[in-house]
C-alpha positions as CSV (number, residue, x, y, z in Angstrom):
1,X,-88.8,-110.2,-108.5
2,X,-89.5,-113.5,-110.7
3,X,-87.1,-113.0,-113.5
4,X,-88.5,-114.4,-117.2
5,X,-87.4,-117.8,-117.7
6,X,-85.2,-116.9,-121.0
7,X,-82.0,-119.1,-120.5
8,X,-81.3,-122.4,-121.7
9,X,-82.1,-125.6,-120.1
10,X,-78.8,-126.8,-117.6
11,X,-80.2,-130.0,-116.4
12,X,-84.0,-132.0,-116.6
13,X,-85.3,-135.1,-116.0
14,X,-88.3,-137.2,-117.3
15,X,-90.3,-139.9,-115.1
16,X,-87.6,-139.9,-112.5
17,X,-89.2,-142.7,-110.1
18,X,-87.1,-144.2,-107.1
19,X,-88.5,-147.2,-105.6
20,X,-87.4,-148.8,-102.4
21,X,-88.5,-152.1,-101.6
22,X,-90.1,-155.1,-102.8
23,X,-93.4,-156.5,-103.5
24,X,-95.7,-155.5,-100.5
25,X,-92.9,-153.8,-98.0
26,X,-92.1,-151.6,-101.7
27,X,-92.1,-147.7,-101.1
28,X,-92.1,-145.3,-103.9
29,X,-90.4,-142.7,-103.0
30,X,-90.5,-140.3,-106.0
31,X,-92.6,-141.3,-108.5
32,X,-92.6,-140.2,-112.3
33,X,-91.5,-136.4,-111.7
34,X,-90.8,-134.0,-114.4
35,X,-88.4,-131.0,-113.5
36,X,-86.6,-128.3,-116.0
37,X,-83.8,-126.0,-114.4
38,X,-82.6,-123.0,-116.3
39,X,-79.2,-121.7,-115.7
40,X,-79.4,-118.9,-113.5
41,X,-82.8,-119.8,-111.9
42,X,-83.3,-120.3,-108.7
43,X,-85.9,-122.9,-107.8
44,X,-87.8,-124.1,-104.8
45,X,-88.9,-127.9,-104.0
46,X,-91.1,-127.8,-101.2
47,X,-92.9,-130.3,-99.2
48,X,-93.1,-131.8,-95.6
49,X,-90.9,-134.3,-94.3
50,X,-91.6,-137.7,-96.3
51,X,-92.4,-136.0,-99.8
52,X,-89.8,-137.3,-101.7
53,X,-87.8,-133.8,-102.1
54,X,-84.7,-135.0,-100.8
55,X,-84.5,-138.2,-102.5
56,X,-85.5,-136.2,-105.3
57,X,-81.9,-134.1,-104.5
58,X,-79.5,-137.3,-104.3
59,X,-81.0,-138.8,-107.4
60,X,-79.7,-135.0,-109.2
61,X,-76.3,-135.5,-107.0
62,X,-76.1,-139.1,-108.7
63,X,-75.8,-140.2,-104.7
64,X,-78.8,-142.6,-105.5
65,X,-80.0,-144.3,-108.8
66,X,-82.8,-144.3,-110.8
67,X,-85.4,-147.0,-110.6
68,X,-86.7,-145.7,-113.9
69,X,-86.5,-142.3,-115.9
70,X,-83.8,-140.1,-117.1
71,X,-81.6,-137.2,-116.4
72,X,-79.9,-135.0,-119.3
73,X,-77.6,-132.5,-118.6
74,X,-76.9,-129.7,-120.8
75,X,-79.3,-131.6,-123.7
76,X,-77.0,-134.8,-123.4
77,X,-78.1,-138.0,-121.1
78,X,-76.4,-138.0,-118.0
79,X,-73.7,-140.5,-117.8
80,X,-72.2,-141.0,-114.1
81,X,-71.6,-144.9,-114.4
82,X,-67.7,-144.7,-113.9
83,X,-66.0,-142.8,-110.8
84,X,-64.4,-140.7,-113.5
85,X,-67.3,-139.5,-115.0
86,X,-69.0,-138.9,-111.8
87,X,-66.1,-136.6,-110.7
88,X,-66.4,-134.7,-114.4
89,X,-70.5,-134.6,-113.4
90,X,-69.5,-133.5,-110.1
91,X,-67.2,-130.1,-111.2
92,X,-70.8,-129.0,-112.0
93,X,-73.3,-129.8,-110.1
94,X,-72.4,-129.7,-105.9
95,X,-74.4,-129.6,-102.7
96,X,-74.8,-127.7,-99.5
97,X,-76.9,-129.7,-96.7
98,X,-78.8,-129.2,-93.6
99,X,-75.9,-130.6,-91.3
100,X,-72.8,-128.8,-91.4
101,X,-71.5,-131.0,-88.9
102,X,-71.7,-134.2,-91.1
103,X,-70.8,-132.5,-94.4
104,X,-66.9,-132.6,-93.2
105,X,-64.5,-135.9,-92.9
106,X,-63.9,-135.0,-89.2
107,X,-59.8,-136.3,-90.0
108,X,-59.2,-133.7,-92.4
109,X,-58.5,-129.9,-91.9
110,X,-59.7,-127.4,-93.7
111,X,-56.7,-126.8,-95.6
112,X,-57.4,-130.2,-96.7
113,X,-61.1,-129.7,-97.8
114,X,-60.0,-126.6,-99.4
115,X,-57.3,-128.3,-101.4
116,X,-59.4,-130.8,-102.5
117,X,-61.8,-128.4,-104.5
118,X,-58.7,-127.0,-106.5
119,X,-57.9,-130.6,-107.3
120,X,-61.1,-131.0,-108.3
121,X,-60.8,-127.9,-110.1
122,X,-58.1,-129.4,-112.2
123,X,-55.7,-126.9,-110.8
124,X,-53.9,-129.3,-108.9
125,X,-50.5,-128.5,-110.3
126,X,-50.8,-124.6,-109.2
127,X,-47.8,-123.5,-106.7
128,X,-48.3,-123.5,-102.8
129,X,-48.6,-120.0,-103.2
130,X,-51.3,-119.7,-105.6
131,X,-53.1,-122.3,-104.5
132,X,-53.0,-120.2,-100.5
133,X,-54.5,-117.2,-102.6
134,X,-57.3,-119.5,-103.5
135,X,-58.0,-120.6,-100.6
136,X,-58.2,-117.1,-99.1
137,X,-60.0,-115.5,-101.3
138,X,-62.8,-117.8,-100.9
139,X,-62.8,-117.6,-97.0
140,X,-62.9,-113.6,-97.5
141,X,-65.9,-114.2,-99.3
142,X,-67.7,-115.8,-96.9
143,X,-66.6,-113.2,-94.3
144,X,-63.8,-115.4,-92.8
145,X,-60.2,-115.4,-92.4
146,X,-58.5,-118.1,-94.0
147,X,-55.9,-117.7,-91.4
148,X,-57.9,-118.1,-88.4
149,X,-58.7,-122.0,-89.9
150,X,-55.8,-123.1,-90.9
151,X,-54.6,-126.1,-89.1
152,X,-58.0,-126.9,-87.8
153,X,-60.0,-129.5,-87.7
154,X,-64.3,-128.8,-88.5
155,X,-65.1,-129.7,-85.0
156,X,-63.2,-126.9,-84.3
157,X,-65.5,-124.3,-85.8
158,X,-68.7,-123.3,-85.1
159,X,-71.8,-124.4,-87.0
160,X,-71.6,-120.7,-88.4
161,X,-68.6,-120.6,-89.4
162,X,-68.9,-124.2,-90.9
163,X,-71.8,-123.0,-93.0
164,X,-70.1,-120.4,-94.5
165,X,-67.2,-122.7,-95.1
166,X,-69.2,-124.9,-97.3
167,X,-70.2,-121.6,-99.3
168,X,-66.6,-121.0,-99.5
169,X,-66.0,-124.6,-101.5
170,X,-68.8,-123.5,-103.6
171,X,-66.9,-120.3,-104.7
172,X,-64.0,-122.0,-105.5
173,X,-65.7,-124.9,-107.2
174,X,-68.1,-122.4,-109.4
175,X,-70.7,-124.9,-110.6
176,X,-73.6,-124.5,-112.4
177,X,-75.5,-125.9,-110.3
178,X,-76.2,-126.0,-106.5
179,X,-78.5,-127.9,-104.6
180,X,-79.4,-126.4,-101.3
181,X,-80.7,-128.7,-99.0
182,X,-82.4,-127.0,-95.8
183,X,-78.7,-125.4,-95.5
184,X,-80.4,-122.4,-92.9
185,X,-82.3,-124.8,-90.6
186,X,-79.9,-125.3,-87.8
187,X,-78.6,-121.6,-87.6
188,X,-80.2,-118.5,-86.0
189,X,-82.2,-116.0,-88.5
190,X,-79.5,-113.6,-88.2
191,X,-76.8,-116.2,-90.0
192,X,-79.9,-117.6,-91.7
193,X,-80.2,-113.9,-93.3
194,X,-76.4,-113.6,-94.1
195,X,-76.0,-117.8,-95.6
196,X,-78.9,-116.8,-98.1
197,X,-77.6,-113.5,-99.0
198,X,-74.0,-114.9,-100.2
199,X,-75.9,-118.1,-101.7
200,X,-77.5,-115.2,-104.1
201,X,-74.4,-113.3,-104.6
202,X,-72.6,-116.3,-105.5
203,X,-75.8,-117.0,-107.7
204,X,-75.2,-113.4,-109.7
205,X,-71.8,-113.5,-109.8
206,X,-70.8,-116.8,-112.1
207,X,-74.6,-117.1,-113.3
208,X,-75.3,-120.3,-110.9
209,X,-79.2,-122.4,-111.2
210,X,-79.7,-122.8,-107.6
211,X,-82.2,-125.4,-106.1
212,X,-83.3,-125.2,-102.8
213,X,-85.0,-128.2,-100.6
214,X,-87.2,-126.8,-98.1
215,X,-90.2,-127.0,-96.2
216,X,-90.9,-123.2,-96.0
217,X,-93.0,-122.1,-98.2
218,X,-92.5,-118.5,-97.6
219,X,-89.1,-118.5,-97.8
220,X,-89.6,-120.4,-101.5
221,X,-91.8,-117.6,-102.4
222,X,-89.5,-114.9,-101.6
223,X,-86.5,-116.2,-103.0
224,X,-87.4,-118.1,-106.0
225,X,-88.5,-117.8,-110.5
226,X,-89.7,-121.5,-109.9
227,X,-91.6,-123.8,-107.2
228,X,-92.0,-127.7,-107.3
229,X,-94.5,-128.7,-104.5
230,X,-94.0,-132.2,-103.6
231,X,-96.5,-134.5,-101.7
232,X,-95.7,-138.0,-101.1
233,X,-93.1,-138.5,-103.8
234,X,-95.4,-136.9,-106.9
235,X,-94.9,-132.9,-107.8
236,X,-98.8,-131.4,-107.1
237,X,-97.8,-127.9,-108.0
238,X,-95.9,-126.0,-110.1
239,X,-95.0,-122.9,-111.6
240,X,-93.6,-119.4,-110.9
241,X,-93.5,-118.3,-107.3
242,X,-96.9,-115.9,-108.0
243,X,-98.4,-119.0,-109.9
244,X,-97.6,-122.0,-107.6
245,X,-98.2,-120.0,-103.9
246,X,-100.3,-116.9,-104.6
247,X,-103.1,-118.7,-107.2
248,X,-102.1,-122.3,-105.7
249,X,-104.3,-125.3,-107.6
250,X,-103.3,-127.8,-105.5
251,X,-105.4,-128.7,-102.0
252,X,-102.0,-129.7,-100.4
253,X,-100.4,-126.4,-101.3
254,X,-103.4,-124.3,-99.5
255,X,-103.3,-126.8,-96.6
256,X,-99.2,-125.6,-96.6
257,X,-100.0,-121.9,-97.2
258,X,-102.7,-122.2,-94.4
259,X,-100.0,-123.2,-91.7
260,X,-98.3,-120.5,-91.8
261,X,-99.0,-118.0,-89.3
262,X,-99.8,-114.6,-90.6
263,X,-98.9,-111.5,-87.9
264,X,-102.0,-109.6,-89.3
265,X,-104.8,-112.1,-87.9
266,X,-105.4,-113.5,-85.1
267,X,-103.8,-116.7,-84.0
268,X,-106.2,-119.9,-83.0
269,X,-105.0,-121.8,-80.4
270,X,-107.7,-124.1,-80.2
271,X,-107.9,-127.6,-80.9
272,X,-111.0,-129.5,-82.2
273,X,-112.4,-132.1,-79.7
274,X,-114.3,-135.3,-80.8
């Protein structure tokens, strides 16, 4: 159900470009894009592998700079040029990526990464045994037992259970926003079902803007108020889920639509020969 896009502006940017590069061997990456996110929406940026989208993400994270443009958050102008105020920026906007596996300092246990949200939290100066509560009740609601990873290192999980242990920081971190990047693609459609089902739990219950970077388009259609199609660094389409993938403008978006395989028509095999 696409929900009517009545809350406030959290975060936007205007001619966000990232260039990399010089002269002849220069690449521009994302070039001149305009983006609104609402608080509470969820949105979709879609596109193939090479269309900017994730650039697009660690430009929002503050992970890379702008070459040109601007970001506001909450109507002011994002200001992240001091490790202090990119912490402060940080206590609101977090990430969940593709790769479990290289999300975690491998040297630190989980009590460690757990801990580390509550000081990020400001809650630093809570007793042990509040702070344990904490940390439980955000495994619990990701379906683990704080207990059971304790004392262990990531590499000692599965990629499951690492997956829902970055959901778990998110819980206790409560942003407003979360940026999603591909965080499904390397786990089985089972998990897949269950990691998007407490993203959009998590999403009701503390009234989080979620922005997810993917390359399926039907997953963006089912899950999202807003798509951004990306091609080659620029946004092509955009819109509401109906408007942007069911009366799609843009030739790039039908050539994406048209790649998915539909189980009600016959699938062609067959390869064009010169």
């Amino acid at each position: 159900m696409i929900r009517k896009k009545t809350k406030e502006v959290f975060l936007s940017g205007t001619g966000v470009t990232r260039e990399f590069g010089h002269g002849k061997n220069k690449i521009i990456a994302v070039n001149n894009i305009d983006f609104e996110f609402r608080r509470g929406e969820i949105i979709s940026i879609v596109g193939e592998s090479g269309s900017g989208k994730t650039t697009l993400a660690k430009m929002i994270l503050g992970l890379l700079p702008l070459t040109r443009g601007q970001i506001e958050s909450e109507g002011k102008l994002r200001d992240i040029s001091t490790q202090a105020k990119r912490r402060k920026y940080w206590q609101n906007i977090q990430a969940i990526f593709q790769d479990p596996f290289s999300t975690f300092n491998i040297f630190n246990k989980v009590d460690s990464v757990l801990l580390d949200c509550i000081r990020l939290q400001g809650a630093g100066h809570l007793s042990n045994e509040e702070k344990f509560e904490k940390m439980k009740e955000s495994c619990s609601f990701v379906n683990l037992k704080f207990e059971e990873l304790s004392n262990k290192y990531p590499f000692e999980l599965s990629g499951g259970q690492m997956q829902r242990l970055m959901i778990a920081r998110i819980f206790m971190l409560h942003p407003k926003l979360l940026i999603a990047d591909e965080p499904t693609s390397m786990i089985d459609a089972c998990s897949r079902a269950t990691i998007l089902d407490m993203l959009l739990k998590l999403r009701e219950e503390i009234d989080m803007t979620i922005v997810f970077i993917t390359h399926d388009i039907g997953l963006a259609y089912y899950i999202s108020d807003t798509v951004y199609i990306m091609e080659h660094g620029v946004i092509v389409e955009r819109g509401t889920a109906d408007e942007a993938i069911l009366h799609p403008q843009s030739d790039y978006t039908k050539r994406l639509l048209g790649d998915v395989p539909k189980i009600y028509e016959p699938w062609d095999f067959t390869t064009d020969t010169v």
